[in-house]
HTML snippet that shows the backbone in 3Dmol.js (N, CA, C, O; Angstrom):
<script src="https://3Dmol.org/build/3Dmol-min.js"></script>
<div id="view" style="width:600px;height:400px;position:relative"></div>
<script>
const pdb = `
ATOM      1  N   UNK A   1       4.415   5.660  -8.730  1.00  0.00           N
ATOM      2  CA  UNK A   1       5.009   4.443  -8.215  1.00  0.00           C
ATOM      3  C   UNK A   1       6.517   4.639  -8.201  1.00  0.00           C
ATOM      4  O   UNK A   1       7.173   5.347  -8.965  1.00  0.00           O
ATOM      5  N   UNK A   2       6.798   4.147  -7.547  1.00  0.00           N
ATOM      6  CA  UNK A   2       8.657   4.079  -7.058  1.00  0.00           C
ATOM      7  C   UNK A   2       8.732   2.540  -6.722  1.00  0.00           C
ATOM      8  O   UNK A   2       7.983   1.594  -6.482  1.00  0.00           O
ATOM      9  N   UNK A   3      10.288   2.888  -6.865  1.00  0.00           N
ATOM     10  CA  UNK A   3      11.061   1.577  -6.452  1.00  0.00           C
ATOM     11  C   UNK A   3      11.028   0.927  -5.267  1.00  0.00           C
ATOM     12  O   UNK A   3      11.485  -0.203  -5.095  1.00  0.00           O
ATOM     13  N   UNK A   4      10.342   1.804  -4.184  1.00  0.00           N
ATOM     14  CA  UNK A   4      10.472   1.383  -2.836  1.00  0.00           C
ATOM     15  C   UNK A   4       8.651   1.741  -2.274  1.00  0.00           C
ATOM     16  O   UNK A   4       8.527   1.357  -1.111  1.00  0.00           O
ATOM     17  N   UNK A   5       7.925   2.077  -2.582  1.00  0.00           N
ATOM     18  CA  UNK A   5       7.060   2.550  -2.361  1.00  0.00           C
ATOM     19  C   UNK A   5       5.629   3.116  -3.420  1.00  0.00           C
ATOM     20  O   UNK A   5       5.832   3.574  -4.544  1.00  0.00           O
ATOM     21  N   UNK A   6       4.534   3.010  -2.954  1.00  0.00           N
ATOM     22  CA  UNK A   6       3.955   3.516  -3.783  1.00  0.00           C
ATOM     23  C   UNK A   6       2.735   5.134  -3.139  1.00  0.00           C
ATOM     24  O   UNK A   6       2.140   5.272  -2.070  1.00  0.00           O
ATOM     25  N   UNK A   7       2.799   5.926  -4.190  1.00  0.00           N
ATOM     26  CA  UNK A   7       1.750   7.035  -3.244  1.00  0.00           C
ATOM     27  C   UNK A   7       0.827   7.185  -3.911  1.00  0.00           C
ATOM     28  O   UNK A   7       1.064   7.573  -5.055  1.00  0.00           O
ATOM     29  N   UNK A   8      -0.284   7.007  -3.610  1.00  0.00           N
ATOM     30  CA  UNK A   8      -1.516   7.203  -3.767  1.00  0.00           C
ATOM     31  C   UNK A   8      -2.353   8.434  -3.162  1.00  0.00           C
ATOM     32  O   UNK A   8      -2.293   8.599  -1.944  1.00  0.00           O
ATOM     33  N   UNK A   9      -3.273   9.468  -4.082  1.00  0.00           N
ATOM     34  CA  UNK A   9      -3.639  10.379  -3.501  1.00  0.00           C
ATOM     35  C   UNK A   9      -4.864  10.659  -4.295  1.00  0.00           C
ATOM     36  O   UNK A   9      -5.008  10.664  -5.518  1.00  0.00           O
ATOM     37  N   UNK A  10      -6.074  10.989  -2.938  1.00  0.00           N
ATOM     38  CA  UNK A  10      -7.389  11.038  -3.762  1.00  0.00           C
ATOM     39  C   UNK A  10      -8.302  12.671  -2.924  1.00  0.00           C
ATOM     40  O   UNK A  10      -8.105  13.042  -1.767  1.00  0.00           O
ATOM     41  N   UNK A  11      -8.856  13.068  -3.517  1.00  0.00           N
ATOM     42  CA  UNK A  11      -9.274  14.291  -3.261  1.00  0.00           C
ATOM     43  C   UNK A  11     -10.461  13.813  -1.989  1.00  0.00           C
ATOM     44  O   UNK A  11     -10.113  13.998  -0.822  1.00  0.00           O
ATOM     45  N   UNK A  12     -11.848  13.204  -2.268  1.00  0.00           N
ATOM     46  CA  UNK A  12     -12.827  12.549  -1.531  1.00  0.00           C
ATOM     47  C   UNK A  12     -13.109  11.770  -1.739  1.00  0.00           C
ATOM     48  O   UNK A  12     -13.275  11.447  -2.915  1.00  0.00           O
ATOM     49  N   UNK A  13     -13.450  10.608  -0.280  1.00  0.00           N
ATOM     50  CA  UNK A  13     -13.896   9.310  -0.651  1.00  0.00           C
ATOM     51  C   UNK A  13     -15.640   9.487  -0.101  1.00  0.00           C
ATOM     52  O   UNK A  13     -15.940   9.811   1.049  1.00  0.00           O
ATOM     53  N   UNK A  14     -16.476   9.242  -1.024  1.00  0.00           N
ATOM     54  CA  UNK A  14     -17.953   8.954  -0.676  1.00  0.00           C
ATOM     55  C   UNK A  14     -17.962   6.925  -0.339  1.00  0.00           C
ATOM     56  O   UNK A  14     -18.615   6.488   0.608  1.00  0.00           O
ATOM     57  N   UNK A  15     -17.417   6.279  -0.968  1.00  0.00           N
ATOM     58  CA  UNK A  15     -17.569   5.292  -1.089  1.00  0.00           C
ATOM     59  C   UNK A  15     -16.136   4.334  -0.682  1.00  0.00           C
ATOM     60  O   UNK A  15     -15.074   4.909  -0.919  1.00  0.00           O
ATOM     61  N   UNK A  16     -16.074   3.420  -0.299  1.00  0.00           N
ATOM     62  CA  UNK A  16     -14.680   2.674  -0.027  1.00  0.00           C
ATOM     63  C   UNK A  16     -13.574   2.715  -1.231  1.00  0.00           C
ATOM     64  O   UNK A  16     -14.200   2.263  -2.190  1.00  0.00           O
ATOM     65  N   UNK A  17     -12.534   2.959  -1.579  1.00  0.00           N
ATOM     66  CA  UNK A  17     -11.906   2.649  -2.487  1.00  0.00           C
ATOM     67  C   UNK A  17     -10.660   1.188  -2.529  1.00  0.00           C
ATOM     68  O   UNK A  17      -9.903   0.788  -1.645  1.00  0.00           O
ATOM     69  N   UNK A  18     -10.810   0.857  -3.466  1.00  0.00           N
ATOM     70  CA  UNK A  18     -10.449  -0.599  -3.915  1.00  0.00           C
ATOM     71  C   UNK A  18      -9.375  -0.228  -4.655  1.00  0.00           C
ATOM     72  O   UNK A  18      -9.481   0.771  -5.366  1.00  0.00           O
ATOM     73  N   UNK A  19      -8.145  -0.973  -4.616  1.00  0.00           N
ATOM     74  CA  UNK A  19      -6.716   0.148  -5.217  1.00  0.00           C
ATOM     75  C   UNK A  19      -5.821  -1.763  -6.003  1.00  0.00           C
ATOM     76  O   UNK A  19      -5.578  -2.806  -5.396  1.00  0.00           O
ATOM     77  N   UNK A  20      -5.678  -1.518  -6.987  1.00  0.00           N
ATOM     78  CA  UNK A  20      -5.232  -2.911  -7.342  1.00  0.00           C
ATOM     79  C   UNK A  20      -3.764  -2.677  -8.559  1.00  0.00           C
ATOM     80  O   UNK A  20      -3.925  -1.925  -9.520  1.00  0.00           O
ATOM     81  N   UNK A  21      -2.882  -3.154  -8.422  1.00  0.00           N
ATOM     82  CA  UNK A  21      -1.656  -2.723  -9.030  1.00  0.00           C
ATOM     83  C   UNK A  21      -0.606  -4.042  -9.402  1.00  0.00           C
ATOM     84  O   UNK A  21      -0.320  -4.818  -8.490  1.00  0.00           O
ATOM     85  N   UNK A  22      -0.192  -4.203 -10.422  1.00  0.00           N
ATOM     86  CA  UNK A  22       0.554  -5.388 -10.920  1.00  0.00           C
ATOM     87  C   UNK A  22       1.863  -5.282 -10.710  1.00  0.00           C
ATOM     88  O   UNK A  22       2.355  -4.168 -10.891  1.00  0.00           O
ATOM     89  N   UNK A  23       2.578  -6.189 -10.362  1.00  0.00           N
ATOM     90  CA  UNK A  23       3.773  -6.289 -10.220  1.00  0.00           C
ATOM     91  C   UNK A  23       5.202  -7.434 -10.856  1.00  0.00           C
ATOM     92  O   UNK A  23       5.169  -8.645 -11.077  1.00  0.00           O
ATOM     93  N   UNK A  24       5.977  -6.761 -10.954  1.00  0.00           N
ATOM     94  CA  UNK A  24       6.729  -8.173 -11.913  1.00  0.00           C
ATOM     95  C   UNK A  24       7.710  -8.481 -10.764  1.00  0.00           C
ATOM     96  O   UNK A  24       8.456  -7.609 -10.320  1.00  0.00           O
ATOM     97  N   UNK A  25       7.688  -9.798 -10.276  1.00  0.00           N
ATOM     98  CA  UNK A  25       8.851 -10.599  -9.559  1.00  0.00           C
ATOM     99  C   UNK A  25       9.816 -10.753 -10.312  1.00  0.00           C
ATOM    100  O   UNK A  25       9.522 -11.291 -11.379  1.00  0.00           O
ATOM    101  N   UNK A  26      11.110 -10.426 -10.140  1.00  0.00           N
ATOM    102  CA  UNK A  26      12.540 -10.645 -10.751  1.00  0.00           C
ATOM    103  C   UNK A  26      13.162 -11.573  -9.817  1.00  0.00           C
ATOM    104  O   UNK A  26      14.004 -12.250 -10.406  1.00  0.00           O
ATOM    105  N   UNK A  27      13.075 -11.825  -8.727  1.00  0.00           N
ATOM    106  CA  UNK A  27      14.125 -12.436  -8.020  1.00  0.00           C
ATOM    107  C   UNK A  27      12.728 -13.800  -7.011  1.00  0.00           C
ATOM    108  O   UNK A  27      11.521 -13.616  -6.849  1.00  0.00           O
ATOM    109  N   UNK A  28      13.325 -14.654  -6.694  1.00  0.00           N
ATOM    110  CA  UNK A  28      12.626 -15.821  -5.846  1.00  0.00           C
ATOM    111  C   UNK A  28      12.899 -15.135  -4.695  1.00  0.00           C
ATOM    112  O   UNK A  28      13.419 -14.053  -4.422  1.00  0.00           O
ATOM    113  N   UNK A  29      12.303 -16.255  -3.953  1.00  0.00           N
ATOM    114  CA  UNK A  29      12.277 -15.764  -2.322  1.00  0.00           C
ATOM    115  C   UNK A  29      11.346 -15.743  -1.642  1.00  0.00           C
ATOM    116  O   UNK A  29      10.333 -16.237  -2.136  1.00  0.00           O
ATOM    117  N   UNK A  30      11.264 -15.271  -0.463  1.00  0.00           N
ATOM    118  CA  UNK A  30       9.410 -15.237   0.603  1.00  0.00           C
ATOM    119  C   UNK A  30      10.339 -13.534   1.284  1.00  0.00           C
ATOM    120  O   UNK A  30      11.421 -13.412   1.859  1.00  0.00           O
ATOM    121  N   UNK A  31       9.065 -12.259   0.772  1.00  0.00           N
ATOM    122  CA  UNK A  31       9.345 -11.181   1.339  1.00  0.00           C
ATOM    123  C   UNK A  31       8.323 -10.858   1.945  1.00  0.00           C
ATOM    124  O   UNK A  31       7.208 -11.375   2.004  1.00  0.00           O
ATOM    125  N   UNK A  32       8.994  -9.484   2.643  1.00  0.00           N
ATOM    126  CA  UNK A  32       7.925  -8.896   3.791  1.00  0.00           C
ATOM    127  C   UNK A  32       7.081  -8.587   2.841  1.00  0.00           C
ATOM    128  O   UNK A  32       7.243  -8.991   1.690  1.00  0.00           O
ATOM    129  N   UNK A  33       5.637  -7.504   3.365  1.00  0.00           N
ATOM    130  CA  UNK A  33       5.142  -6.634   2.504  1.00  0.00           C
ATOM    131  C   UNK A  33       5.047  -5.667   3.975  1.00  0.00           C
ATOM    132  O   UNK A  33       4.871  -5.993   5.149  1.00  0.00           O
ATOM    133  N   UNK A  34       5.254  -4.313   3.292  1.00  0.00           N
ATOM    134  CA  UNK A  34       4.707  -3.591   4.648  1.00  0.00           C
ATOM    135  C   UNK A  34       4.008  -3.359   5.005  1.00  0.00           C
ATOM    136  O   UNK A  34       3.076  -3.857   4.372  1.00  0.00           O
ATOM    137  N   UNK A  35       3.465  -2.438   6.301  1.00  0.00           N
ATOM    138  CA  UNK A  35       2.245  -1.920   6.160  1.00  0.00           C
ATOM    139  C   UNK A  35       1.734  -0.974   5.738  1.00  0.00           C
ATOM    140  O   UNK A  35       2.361   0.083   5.800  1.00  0.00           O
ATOM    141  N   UNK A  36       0.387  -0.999   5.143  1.00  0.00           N
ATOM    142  CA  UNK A  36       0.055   0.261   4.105  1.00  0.00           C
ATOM    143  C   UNK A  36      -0.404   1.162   5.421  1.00  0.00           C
ATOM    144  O   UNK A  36      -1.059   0.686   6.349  1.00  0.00           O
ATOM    145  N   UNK A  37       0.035   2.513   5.354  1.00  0.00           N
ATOM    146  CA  UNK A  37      -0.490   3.535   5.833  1.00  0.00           C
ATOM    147  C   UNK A  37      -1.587   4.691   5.444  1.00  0.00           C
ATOM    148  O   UNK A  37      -1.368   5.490   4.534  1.00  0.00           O
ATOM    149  N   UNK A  38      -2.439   4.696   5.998  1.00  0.00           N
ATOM    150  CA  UNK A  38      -3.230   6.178   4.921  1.00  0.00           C
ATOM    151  C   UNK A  38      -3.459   7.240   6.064  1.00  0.00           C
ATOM    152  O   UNK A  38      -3.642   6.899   7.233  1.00  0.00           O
ATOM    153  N   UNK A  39      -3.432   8.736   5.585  1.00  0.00           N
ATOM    154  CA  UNK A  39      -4.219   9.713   6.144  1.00  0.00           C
ATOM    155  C   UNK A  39      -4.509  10.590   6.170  1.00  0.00           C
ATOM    156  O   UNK A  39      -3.710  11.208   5.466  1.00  0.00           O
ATOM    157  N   UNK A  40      -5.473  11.481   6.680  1.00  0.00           N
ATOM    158  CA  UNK A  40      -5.461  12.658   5.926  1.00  0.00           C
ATOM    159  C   UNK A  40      -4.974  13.473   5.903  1.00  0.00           C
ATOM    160  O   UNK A  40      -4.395  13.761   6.950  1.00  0.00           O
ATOM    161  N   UNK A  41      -4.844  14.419   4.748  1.00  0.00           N
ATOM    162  CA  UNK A  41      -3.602  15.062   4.175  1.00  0.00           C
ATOM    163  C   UNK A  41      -3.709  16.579   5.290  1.00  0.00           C
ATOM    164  O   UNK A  41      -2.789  17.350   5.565  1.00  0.00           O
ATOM    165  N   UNK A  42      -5.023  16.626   5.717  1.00  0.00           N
ATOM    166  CA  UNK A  42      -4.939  17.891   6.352  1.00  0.00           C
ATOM    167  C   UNK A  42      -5.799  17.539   7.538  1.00  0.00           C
ATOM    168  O   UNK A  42      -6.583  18.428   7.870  1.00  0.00           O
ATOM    169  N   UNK A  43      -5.817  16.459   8.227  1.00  0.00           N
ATOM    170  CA  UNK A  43      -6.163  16.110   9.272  1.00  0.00           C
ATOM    171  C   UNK A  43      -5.530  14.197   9.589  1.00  0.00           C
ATOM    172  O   UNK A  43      -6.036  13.089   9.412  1.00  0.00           O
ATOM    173  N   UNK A  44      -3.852  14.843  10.266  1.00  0.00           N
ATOM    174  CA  UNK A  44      -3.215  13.481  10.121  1.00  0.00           C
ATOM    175  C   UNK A  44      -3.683  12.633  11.560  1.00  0.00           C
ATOM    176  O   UNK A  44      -3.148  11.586  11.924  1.00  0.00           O
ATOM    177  N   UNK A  45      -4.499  13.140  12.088  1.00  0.00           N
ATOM    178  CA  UNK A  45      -4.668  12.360  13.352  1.00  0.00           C
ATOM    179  C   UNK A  45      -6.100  11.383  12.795  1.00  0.00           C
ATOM    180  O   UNK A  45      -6.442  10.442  13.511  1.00  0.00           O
ATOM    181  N   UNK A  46      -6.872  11.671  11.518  1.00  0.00           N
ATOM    182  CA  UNK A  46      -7.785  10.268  11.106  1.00  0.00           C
ATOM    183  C   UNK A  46      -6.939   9.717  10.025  1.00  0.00           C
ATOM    184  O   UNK A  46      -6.318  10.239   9.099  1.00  0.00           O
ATOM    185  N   UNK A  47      -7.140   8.261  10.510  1.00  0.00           N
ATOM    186  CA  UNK A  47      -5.794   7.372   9.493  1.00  0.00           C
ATOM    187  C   UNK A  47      -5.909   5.985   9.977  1.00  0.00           C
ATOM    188  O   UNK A  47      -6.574   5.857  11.004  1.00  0.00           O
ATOM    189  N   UNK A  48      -5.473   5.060   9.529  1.00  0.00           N
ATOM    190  CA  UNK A  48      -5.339   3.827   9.430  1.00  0.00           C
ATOM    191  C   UNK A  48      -4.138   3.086   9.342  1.00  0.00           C
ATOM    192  O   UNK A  48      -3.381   3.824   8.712  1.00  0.00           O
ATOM    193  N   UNK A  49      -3.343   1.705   9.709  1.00  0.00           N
ATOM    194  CA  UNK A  49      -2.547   0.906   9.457  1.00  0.00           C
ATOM    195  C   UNK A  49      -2.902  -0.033   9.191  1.00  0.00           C
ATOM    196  O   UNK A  49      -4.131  -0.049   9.261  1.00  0.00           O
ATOM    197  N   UNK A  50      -2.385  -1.179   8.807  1.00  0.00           N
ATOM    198  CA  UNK A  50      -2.567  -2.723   8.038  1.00  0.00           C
ATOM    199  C   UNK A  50      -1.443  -3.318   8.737  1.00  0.00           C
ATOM    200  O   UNK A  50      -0.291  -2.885   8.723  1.00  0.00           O
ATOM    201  N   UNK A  51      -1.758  -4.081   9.193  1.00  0.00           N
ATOM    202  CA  UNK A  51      -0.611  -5.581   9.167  1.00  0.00           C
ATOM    203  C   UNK A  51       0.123  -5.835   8.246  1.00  0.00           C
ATOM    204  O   UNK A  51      -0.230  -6.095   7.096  1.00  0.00           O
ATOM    205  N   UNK A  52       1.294  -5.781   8.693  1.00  0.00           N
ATOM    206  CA  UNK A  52       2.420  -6.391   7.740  1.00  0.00           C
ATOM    207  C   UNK A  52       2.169  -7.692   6.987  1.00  0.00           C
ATOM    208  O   UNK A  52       1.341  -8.398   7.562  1.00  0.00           O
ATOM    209  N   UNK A  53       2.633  -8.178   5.912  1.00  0.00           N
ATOM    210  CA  UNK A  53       2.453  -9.409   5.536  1.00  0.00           C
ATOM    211  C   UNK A  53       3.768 -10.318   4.530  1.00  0.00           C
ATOM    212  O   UNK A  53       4.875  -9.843   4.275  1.00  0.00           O
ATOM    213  N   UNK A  54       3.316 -11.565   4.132  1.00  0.00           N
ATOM    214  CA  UNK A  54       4.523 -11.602   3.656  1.00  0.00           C
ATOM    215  C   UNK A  54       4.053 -12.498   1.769  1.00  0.00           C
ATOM    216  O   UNK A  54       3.044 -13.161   1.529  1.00  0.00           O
ATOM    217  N   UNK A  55       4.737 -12.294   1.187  1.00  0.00           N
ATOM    218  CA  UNK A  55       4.561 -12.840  -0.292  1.00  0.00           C
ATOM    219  C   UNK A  55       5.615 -13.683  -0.422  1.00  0.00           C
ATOM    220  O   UNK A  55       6.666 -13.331   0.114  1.00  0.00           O
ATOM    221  N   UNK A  56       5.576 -14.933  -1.131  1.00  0.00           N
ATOM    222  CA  UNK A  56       6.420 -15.836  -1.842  1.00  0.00           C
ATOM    223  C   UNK A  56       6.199 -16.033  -3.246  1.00  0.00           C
ATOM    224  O   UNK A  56       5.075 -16.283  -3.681  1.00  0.00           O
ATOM    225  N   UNK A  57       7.545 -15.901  -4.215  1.00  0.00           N
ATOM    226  CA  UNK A  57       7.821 -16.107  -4.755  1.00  0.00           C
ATOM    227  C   UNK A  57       8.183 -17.114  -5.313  1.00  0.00           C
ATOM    228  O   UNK A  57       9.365 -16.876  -5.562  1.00  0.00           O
ATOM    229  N   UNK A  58       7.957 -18.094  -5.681  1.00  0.00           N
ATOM    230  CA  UNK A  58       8.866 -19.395  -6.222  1.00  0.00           C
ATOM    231  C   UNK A  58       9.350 -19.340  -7.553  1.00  0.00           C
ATOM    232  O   UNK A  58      10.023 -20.266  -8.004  1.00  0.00           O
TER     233      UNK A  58
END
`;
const viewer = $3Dmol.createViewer("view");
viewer.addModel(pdb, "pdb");
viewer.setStyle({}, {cartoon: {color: "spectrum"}});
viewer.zoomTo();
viewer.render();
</script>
């Protein structure tokens, strides 16, 4: 995990994977979230994007 990003890396998926990670809000506000990208590491043309989204803070 990083400050700006996170990387995730898995050898084979047989089954869907479910990825869940906690986070601490320091500051208020309504932010983007980006979109998550995945693909494969040695075949980058199968891959996926997500819709951007956005989180609030209060």
């Amino acid at each position: 995990m990083r400050d700006d990003r996170m990387l995730l890396f898995v050898d084979y998926l047989e089954k869907p994977l479910q990825y869940r990670y906690l986070v601490r809000a320091v500051s208020r506000g309504t932010f983007t979230l980006p979109p998550l990208a995945a693909e494969g590491m040695y075949a980058p043309d199968t891959g996926a994007v997500t819709a951007a989204g956005t989180v609030e803070i209060r």
